[in-house]
Structures are given as structure tokens and as C-alpha cells.
LOMI-377357 format. One record per atom (N, C-alpha, C, O): residue number from 1; residue in one letter; atom name; z, y, x. Coordinates in steps of 0.2 Angstrom, whole numbers, plus 5000, padded with zeros to 4 digits. Layout:
// residues N
@seq NUM type a atom CA Z Z Y Y X X
...
END
This chain:
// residues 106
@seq 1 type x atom N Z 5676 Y 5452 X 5541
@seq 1 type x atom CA Z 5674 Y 5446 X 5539
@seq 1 type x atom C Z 5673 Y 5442 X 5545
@seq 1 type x atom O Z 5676 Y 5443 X 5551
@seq 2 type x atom N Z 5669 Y 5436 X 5544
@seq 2 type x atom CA Z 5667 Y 5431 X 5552
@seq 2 type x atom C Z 5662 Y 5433 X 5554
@seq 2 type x atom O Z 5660 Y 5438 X 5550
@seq 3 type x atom N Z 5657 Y 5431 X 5559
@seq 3 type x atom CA Z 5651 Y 5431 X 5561
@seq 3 type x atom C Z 5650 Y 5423 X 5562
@seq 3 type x atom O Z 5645 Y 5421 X 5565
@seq 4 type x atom N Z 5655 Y 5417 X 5557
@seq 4 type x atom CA Z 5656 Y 5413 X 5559
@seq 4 type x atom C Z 5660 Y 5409 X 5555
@seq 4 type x atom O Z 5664 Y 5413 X 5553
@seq 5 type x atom N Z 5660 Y 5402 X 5553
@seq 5 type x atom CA Z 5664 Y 5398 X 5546
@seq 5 type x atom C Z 5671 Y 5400 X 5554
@seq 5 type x atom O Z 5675 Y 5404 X 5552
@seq 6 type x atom N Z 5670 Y 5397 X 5561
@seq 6 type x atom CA Z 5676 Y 5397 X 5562
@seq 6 type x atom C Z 5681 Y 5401 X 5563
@seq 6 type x atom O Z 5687 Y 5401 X 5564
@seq 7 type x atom N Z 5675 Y 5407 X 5564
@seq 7 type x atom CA Z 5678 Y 5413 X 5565
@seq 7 type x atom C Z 5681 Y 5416 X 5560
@seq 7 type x atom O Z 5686 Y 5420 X 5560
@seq 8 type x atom N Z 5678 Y 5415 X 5554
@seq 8 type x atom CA Z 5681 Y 5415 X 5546
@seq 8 type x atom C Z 5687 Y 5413 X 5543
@seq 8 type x atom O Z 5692 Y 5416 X 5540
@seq 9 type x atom N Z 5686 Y 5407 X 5546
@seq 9 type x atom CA Z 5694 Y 5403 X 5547
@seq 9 type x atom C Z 5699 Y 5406 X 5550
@seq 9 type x atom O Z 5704 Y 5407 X 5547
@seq 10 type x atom N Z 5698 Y 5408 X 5556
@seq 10 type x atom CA Z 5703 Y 5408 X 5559
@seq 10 type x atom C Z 5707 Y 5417 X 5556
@seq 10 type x atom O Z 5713 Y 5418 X 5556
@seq 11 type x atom N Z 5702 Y 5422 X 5555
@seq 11 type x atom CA Z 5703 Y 5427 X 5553
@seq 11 type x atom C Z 5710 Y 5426 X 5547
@seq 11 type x atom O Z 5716 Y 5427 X 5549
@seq 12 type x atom N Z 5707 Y 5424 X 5541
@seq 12 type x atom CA Z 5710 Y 5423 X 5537
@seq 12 type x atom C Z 5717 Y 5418 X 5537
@seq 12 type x atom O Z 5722 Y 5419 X 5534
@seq 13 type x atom N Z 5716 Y 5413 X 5542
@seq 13 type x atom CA Z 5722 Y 5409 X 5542
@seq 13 type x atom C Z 5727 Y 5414 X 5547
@seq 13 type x atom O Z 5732 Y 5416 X 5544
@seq 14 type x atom N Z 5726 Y 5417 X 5553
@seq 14 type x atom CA Z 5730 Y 5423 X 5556
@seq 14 type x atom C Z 5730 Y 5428 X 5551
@seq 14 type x atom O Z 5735 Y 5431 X 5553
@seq 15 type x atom N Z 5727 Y 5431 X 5546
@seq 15 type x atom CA Z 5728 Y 5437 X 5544
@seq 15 type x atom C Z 5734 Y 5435 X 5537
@seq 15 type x atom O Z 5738 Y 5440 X 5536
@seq 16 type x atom N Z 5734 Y 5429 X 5533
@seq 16 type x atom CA Z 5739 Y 5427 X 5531
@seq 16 type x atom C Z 5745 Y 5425 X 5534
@seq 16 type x atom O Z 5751 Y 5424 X 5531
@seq 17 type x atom N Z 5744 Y 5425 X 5540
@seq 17 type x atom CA Z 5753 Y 5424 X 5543
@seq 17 type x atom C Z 5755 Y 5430 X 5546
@seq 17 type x atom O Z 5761 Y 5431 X 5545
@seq 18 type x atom N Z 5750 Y 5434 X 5549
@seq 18 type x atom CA Z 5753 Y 5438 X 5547
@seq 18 type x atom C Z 5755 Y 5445 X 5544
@seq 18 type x atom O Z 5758 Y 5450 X 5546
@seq 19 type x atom N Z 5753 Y 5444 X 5539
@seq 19 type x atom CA Z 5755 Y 5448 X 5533
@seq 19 type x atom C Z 5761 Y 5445 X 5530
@seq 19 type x atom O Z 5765 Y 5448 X 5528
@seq 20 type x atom N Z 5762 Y 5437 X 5531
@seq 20 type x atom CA Z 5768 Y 5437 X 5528
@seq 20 type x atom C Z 5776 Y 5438 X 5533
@seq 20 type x atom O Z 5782 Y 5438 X 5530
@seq 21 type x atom N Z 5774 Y 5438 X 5541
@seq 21 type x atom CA Z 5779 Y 5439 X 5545
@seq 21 type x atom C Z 5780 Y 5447 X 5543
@seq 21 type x atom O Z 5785 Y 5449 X 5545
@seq 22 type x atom N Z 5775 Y 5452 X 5540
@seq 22 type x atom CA Z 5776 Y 5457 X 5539
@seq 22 type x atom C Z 5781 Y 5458 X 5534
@seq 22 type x atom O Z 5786 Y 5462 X 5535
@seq 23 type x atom N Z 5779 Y 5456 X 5528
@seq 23 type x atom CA Z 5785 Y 5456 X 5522
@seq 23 type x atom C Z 5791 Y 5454 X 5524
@seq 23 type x atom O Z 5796 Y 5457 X 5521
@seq 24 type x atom N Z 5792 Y 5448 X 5528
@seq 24 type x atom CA Z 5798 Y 5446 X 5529
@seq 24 type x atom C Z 5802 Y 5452 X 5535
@seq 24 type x atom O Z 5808 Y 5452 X 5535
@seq 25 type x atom N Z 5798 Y 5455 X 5537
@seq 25 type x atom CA Z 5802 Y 5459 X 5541
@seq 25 type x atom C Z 5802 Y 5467 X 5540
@seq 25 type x atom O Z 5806 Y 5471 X 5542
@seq 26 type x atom N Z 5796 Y 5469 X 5535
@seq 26 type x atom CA Z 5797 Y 5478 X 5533
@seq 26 type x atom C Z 5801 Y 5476 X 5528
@seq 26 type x atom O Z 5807 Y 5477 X 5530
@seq 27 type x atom N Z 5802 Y 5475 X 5524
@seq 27 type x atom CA Z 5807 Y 5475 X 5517
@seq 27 type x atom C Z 5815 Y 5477 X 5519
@seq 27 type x atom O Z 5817 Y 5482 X 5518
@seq 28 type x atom N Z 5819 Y 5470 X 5522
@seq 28 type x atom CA Z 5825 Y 5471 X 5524
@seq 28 type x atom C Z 5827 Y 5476 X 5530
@seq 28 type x atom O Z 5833 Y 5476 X 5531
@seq 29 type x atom N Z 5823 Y 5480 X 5534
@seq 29 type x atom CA Z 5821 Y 5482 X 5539
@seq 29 type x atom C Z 5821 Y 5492 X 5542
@seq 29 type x atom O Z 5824 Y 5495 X 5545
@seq 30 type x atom N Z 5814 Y 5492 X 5537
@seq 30 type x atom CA Z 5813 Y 5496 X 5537
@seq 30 type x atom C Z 5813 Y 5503 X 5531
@seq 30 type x atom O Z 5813 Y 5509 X 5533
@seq 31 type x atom N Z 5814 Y 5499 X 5525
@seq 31 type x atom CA Z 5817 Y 5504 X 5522
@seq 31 type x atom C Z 5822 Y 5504 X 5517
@seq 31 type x atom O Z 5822 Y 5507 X 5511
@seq 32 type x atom N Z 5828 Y 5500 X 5520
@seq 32 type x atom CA Z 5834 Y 5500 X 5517
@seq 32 type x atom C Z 5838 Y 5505 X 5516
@seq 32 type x atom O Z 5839 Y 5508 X 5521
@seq 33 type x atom N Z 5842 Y 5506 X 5511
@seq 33 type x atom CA Z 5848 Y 5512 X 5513
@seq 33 type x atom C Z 5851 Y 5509 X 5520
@seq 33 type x atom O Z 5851 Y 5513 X 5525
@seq 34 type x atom N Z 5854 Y 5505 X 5521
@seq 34 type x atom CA Z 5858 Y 5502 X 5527
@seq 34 type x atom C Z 5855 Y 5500 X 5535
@seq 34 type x atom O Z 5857 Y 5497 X 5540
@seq 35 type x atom N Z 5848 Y 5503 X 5533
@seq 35 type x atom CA Z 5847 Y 5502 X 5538
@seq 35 type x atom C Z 5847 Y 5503 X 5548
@seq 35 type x atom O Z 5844 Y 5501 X 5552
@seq 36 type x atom N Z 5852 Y 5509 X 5547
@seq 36 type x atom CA Z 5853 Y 5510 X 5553
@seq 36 type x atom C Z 5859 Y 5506 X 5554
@seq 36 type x atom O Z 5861 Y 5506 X 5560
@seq 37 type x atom N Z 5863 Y 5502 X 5549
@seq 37 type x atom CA Z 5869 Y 5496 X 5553
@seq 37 type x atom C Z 5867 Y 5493 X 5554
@seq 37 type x atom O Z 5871 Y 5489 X 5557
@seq 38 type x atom N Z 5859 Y 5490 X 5552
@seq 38 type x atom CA Z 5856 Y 5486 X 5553
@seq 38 type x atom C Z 5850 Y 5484 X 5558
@seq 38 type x atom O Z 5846 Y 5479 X 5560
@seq 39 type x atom N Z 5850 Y 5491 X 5561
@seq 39 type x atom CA Z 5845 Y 5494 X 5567
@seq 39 type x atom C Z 5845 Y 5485 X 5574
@seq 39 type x atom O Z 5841 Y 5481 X 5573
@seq 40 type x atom N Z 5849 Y 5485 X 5578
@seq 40 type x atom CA Z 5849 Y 5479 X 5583
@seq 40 type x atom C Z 5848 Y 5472 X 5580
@seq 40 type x atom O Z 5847 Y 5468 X 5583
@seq 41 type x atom N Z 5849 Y 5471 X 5572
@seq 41 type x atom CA Z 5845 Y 5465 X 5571
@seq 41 type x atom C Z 5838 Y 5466 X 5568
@seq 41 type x atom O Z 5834 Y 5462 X 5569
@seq 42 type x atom N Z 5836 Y 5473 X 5564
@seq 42 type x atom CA Z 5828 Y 5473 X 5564
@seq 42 type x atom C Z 5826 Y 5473 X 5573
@seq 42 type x atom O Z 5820 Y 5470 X 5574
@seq 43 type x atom N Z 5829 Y 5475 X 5577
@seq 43 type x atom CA Z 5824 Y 5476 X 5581
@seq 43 type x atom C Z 5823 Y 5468 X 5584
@seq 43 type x atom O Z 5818 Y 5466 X 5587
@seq 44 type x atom N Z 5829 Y 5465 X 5581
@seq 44 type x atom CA Z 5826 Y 5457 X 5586
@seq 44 type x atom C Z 5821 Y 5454 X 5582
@seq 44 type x atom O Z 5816 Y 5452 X 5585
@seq 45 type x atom N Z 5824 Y 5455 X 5573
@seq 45 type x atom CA Z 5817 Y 5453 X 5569
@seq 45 type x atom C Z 5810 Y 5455 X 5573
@seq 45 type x atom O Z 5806 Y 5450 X 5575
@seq 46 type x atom N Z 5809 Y 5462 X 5574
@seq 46 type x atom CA Z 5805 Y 5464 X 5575
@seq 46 type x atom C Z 5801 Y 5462 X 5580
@seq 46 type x atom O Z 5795 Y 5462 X 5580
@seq 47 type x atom N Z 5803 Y 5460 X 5584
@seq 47 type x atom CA Z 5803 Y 5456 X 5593
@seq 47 type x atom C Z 5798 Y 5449 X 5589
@seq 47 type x atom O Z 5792 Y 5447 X 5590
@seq 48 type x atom N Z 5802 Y 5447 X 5586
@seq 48 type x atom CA Z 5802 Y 5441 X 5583
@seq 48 type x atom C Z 5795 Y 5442 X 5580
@seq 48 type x atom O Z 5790 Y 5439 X 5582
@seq 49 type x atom N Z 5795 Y 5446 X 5574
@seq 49 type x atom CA Z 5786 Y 5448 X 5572
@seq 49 type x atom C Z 5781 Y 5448 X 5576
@seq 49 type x atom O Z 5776 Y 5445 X 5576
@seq 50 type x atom N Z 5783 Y 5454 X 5583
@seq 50 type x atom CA Z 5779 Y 5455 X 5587
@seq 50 type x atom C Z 5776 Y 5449 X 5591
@seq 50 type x atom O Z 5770 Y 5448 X 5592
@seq 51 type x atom N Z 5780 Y 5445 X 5594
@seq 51 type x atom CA Z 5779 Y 5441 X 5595
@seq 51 type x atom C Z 5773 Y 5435 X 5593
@seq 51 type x atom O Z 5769 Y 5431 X 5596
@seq 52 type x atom N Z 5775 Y 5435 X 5586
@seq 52 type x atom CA Z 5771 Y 5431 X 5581
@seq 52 type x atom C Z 5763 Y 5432 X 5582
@seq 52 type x atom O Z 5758 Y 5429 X 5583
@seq 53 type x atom N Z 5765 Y 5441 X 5581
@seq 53 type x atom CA Z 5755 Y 5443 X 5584
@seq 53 type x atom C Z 5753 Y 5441 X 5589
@seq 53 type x atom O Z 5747 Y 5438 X 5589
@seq 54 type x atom N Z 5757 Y 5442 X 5593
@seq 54 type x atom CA Z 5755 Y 5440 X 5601
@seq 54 type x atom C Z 5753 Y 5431 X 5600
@seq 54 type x atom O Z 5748 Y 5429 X 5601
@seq 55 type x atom N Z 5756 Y 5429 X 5598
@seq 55 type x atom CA Z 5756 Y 5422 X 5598
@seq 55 type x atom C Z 5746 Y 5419 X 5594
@seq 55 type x atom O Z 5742 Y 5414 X 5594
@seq 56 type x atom N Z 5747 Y 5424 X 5589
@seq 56 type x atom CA Z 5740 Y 5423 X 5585
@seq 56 type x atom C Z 5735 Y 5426 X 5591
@seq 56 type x atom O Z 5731 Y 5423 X 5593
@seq 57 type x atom N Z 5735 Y 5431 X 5592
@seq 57 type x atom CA Z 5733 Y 5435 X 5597
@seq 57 type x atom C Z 5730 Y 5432 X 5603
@seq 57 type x atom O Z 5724 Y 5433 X 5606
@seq 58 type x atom N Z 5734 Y 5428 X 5605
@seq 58 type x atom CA Z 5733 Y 5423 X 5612
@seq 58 type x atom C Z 5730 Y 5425 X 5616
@seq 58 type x atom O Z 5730 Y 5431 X 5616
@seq 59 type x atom N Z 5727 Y 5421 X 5621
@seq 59 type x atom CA Z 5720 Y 5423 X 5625
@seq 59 type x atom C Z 5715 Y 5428 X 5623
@seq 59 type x atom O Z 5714 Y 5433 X 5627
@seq 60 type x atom N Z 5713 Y 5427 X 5617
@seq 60 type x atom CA Z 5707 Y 5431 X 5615
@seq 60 type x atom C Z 5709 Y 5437 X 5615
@seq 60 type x atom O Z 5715 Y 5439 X 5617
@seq 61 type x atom N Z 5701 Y 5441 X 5615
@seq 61 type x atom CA Z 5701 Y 5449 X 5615
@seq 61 type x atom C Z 5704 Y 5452 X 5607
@seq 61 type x atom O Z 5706 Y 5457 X 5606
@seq 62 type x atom N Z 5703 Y 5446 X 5602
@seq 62 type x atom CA Z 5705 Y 5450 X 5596
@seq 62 type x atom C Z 5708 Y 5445 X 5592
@seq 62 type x atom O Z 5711 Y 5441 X 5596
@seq 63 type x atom N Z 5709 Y 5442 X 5586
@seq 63 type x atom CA Z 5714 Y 5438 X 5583
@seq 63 type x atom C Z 5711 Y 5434 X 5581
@seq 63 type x atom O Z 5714 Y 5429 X 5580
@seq 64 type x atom N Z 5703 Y 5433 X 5581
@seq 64 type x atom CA Z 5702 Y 5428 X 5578
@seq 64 type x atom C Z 5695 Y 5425 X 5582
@seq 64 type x atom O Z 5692 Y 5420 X 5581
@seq 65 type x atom N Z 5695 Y 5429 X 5586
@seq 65 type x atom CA Z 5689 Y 5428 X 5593
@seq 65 type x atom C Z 5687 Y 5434 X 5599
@seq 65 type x atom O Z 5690 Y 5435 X 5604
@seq 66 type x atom N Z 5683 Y 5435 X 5598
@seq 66 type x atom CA Z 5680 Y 5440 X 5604
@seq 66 type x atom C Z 5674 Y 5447 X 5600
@seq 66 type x atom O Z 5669 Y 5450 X 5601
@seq 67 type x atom N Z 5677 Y 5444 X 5595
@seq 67 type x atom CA Z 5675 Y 5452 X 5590
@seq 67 type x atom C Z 5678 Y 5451 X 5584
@seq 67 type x atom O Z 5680 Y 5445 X 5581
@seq 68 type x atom N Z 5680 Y 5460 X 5582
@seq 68 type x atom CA Z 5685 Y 5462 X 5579
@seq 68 type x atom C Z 5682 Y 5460 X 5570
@seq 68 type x atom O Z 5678 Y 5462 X 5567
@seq 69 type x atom N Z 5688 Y 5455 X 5570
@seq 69 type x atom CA Z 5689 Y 5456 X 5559
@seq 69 type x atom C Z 5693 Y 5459 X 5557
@seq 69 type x atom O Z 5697 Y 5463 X 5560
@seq 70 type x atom N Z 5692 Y 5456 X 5549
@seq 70 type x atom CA Z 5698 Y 5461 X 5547
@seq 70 type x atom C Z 5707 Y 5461 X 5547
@seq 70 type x atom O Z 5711 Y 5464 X 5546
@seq 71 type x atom N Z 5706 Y 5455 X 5549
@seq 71 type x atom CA Z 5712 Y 5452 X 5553
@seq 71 type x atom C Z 5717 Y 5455 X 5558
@seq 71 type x atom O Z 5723 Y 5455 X 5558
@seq 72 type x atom N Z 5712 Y 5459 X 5563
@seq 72 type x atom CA Z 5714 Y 5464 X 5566
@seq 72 type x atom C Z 5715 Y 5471 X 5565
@seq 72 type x atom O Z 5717 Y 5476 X 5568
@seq 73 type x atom N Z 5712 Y 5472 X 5557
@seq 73 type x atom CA Z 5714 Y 5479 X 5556
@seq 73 type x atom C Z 5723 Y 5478 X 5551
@seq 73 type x atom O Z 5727 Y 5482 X 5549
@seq 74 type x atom N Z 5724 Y 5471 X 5551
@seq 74 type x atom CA Z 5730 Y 5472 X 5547
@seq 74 type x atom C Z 5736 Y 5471 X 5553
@seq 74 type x atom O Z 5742 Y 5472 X 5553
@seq 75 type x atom N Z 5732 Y 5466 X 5559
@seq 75 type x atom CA Z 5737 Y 5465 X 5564
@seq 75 type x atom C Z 5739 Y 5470 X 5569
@seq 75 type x atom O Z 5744 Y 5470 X 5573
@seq 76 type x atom N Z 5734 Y 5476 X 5568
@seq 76 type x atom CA Z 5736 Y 5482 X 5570
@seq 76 type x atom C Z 5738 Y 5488 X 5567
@seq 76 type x atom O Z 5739 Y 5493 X 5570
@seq 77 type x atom N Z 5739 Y 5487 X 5561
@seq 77 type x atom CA Z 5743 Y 5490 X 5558
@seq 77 type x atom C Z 5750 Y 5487 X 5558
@seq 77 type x atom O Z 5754 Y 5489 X 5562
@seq 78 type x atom N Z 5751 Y 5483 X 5556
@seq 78 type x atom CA Z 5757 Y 5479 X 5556
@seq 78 type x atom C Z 5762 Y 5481 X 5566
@seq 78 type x atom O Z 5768 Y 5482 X 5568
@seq 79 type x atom N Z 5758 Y 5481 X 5567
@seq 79 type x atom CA Z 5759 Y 5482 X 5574
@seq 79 type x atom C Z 5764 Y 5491 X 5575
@seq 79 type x atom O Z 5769 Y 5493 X 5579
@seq 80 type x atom N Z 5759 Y 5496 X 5571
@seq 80 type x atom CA Z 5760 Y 5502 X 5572
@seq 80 type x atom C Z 5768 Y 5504 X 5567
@seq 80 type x atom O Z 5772 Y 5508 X 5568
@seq 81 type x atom N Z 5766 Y 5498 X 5561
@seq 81 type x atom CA Z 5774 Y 5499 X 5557
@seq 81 type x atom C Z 5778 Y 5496 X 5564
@seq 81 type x atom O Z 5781 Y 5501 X 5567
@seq 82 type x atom N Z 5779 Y 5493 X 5566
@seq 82 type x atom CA Z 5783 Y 5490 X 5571
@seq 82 type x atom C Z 5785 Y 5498 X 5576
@seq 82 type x atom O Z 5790 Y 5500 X 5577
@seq 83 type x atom N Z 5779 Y 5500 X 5579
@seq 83 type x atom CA Z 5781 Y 5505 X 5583
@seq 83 type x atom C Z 5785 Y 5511 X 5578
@seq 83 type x atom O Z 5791 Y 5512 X 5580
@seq 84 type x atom N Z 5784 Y 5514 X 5574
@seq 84 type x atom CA Z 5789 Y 5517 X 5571
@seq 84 type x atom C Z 5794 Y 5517 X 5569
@seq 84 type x atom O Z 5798 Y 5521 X 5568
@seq 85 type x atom N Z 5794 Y 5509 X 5569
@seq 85 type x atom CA Z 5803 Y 5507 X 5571
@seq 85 type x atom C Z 5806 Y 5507 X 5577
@seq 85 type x atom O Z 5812 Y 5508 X 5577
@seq 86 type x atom N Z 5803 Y 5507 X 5583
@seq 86 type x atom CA Z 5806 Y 5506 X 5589
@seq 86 type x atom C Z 5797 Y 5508 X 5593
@seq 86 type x atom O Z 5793 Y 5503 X 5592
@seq 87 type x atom N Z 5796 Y 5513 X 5597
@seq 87 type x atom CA Z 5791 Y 5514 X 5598
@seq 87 type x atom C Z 5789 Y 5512 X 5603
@seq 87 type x atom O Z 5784 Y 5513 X 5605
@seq 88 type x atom N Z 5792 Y 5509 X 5608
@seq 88 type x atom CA Z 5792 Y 5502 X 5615
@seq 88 type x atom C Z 5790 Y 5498 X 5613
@seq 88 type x atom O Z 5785 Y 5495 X 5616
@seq 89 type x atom N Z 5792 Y 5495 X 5606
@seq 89 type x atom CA Z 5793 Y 5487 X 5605
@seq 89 type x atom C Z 5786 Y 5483 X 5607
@seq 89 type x atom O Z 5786 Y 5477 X 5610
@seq 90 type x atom N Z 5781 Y 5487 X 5605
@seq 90 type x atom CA Z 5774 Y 5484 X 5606
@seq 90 type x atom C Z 5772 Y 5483 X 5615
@seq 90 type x atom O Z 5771 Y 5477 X 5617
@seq 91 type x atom N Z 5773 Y 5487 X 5619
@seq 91 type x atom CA Z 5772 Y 5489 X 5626
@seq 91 type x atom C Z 5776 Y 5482 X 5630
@seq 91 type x atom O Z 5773 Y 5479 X 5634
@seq 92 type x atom N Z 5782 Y 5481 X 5628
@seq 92 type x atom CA Z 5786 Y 5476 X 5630
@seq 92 type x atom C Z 5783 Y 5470 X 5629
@seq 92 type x atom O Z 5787 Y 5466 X 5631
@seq 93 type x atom N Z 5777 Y 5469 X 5627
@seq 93 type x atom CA Z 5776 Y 5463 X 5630
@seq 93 type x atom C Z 5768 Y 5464 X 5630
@seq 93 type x atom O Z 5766 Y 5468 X 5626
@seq 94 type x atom N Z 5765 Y 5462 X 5634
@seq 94 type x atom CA Z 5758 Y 5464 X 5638
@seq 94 type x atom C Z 5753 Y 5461 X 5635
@seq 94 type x atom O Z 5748 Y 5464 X 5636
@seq 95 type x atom N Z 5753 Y 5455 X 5629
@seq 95 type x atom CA Z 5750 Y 5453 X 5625
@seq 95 type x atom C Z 5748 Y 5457 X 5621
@seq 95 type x atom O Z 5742 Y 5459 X 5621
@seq 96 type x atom N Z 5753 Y 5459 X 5615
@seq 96 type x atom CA Z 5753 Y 5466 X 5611
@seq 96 type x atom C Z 5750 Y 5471 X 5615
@seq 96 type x atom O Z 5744 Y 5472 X 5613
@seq 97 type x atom N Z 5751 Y 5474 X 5618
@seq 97 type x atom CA Z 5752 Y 5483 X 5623
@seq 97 type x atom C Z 5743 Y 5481 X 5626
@seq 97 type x atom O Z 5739 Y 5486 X 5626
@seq 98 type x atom N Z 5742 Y 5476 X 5628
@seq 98 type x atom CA Z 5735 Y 5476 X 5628
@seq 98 type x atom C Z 5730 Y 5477 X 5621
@seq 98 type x atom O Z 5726 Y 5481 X 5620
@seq 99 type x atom N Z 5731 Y 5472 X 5619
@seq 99 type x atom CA Z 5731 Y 5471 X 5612
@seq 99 type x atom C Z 5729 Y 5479 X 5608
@seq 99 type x atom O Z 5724 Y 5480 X 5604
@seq 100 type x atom N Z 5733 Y 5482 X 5608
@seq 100 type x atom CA Z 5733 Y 5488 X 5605
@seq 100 type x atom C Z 5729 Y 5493 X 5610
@seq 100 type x atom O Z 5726 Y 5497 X 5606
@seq 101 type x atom N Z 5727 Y 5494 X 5617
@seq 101 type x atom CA Z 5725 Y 5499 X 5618
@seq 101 type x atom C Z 5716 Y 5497 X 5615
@seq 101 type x atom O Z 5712 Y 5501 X 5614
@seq 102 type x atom N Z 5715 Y 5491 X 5616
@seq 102 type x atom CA Z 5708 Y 5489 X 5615
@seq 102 type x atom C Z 5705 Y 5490 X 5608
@seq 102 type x atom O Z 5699 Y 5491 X 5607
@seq 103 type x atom N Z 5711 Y 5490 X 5602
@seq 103 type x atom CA Z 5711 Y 5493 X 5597
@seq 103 type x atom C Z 5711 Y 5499 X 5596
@seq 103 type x atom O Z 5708 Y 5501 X 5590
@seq 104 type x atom N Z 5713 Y 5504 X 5600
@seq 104 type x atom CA Z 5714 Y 5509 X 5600
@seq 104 type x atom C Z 5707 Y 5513 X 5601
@seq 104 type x atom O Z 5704 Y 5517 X 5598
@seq 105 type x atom N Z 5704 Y 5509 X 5608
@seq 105 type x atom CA Z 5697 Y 5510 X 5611
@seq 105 type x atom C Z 5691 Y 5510 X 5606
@seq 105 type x atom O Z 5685 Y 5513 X 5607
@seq 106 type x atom N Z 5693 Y 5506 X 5600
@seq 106 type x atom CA Z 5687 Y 5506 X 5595
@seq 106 type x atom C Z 5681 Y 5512 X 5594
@seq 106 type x atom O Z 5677 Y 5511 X 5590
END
């Protein structure tokens, strides 16, 4: 939840986007019959995803402030699909790779 109408806000408006960068990128991606001729454009998809988080992510310690909603338990899952596509992909960028250790530390 929030601790907060902004903080509420803000959960839900990140946790709708990214749920939907997720759809758009697990389906044609992740478990297609084709998808090892498909492997070097999901990974830029996936760059592309990753990034998205990072970009909700921002500054902050978590997605929606500086304590953890539920926001962040889907932006970190999303994030772990990602790694089992490509298990760098998150580390490569320092926004993520932080992101995720602090998640991890819960």
C-alpha cells in the first residue's frame, strides 16, 4: 500500500506501467517456440524494460519513495523474469543492480 495518498499514487501509477512494460516484453520474448532466433532483439526489448524500471525507480531507495510498496514487489519480480533471460541484464545498469541488492536485503 502507501503510508501516503502520494505515496499511493505514485505506487499504483509505477506499478501499472510497469506491469504493462512487462506484458509487452514476457509474451513475445520469453516463451515463444522462436525464441532463440529471437534471443538479441528480446535482449534489447529487455534493456528497454529494464530501463523503464530504472527510470520509475529514479533516485529513490524504492519505486515509489523511501519505503517499500507493493510496487516494488512487482518491480522486482519483473526484474528477476528479466534475469532469467539474460542474467547480467539487471547489473548492467547500476540503477537496477542497486535496486535489486536492497530488495534482496529485505
Amino acid at each position: 500500500m502507501g503510508r501516503s495518498i502520494k505515496e499511493l499514487s505514485l505506487a499504483d501509477s509505477y506499478a501499472s506501467t510497469i506491469y504493462d512494460g512487462l506484458l509487452l516484453w514476457f509474451e513475445p520474448y520469453m516463451f515463444m517456440s522462436n525464441y532463440k532466433e529471437k534471443k538479441e532483439e528480446g535482449l534489447a526489448k529487455g534493456r528497454e524494460f529494464r530501463d523503464l524500471i530504472a527510470k520509475c525507480i529514479g533516485q529513490k531507495k524504492f519505486v515509489a519513495g523511501d519505503g517499500v510498496t507493493y510496487a516494488d514487489f512487482i518491480a522486482y519480480n519483473c526484474l528477476k523474469r528479466l534475469q532469467l533471460y539474460e542474467p547480467a541484464i539487471c547489473s548492467e545498469n547500476t540503477v537496477t543492480s542497486d535496486y535489486m541488492n536492497r530488495m534482496f536485503a529485505l
